[in-house]
C-alpha positions, -999 to +999 in steps of 0.1 A: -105+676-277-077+676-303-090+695-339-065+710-364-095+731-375-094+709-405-106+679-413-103+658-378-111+662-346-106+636-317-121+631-282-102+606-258-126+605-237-153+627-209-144+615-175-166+629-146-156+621-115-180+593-098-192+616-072-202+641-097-220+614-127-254+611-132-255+650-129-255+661-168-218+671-166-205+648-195-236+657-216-227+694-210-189+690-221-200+665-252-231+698-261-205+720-259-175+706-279-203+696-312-218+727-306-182+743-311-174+723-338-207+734-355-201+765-352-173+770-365-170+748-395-172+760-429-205+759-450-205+723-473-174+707-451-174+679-428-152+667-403-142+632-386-141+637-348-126+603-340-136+592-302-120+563-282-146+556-253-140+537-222-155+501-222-190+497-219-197+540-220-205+535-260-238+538-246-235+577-240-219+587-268-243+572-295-266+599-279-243+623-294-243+604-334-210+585-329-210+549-341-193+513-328-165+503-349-157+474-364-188+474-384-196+470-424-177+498-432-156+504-404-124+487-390-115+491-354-096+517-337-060+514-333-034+525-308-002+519-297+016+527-265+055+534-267 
């Protein structure tokens, strides 16, 4: 995770590796950096953790709040490789 302590954070993505899935330790790292974030933010802010999930793991991170974009108020997530 990437956070300026600010107003964004961003998550690339949790990657277990495939002998090791199925075992909790993606939930454990996702608990652990929005418990982080929680706990440190200040009273009446909020913060934009910005995630770019691997294709077809959306699944696992709505468990965690985060939403699919493009939606109604959403456009999609950019990137650009130089």
């Amino acid at each position: 995770m990437l956070w300026d302590h600010g107003y964004t954070a961003y998550v690339s993505d949790i990657i277990v590796r495939p002998d090791f899935q199925g075992q909790g330790f993606g939930r454990m790292v996702m608990n652990d950096l929005m418990d982080y974030i929680k706990s440190v933010m200040k009273p009446g802010y909020k913060i934009m953790i910005s995630l770019k999930a691997a294709k077809g793991k959306e699944g696992f991170y709505k468990k965690f709040g985060f939403i699919e974009r493009p939606n109604e108020d959403f456009g999609p997530g950019m990137h650009q490789w130089i």
